[in-house]
Every structure is written in structure tokens, then in C-alpha cells.
N, C-alpha and C positions, 0 to 999 in steps of 0.2 A: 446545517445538520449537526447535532450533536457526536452520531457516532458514525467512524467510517466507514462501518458495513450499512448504514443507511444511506452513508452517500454516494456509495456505489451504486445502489440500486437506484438512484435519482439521478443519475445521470444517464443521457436518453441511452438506448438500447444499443442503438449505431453506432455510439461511440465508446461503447465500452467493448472489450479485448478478454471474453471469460479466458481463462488459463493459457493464456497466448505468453509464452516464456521468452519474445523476445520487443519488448518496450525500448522504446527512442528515449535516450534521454531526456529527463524534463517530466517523463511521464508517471503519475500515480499509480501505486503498486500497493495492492489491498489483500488483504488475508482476516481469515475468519480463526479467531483464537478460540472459539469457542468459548469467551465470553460474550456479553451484549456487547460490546463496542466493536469488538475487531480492531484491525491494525491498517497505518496507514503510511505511507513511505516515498519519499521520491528518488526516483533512479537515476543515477546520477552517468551511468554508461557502463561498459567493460567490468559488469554483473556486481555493479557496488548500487549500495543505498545509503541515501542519509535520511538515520532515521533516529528515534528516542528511546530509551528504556530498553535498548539491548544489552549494551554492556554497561552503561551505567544508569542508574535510576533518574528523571529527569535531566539526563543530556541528551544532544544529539552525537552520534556518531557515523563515522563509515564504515561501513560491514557488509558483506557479502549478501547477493540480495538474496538467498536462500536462511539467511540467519534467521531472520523468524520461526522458519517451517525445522530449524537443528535444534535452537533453542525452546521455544514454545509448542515446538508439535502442530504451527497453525498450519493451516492449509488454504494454500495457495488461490486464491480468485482468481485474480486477472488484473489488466490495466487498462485505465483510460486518460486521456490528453487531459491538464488541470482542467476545471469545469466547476464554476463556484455561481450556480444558483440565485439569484438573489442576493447574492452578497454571505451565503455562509461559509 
């Protein structure tokens, strides 16, 4: 998949977690920035993410998993277990 909010939706139904605020670590954390791509995240536990392009431009960093939705305004999806398709 190229963008995260499509591979949200490609991942089966069952396993995905719409707006469920409380993900296992390990688990993907997707937000719709209201660009085409959307955002994509992993949760690393005890409400952190590691993720990119939050506080610096192409790094990753650890930041609170609500950074996205203070900084960018996105809104919140949900989570699902990794889940890579075919290999995307």
C-alpha cells in the first residue's frame, strides 16, 4: 500500500480496532490528516509512539500518541495488529 489510510482499510475488518484508545504495544495507530496519505504510527506502550515527521522532519521520534491529533489536527482511526499484505 502506498498510503496509510489505505492500508487501514486493507486490513480485514476483524482486525482492525476503529477508535479503540487503548492498543497493545507493538500495535499500528492510523490517523487521517486529512491529506491522501494519512499517518501511521507504532505504539510503543504507556501512551507513546514512535513515529516521523512530528517533531522533526524526516526522523522518527517518541511522542505522545495523541501528538498527531495536538499537532496536525488529525483524527484519530483506530488500531490494528502489524498486518503487511503481500508484502507491503
Amino acid at each position: 500500500m502506498q498510503y496509510a489510510i489505505d492500508h487501514y482499510k486493507a486490513v480485514p475488518p476483524e482486525m482492525r480496532h476503529d477508535k479503540d484508545r487503548n492498543p497493545p504495544p507493538g500495535a499500528l495507530l492510523y490517523w487521517d490528516t486529512h491529506h491522501r496519505a494519512g499517518h501511521i504510527a507504532v505504539y510503543l506502550g504507556n501512551g507513546q509512539i514512535a513515529s516521523n515527521d512530528i517533531k522533526r522532519n524526516k526522523y522518527i521520534d517518541i511522542v505522545s500518541a495523541d501528538a498527531p491529533e495536538k499537532l496536525w489536527r488529525a483524527t484519530y482511526v483506530g488500531w490494528t495488529p502489524p498486518y503487511f499484505p503481500r508484502g507491503s
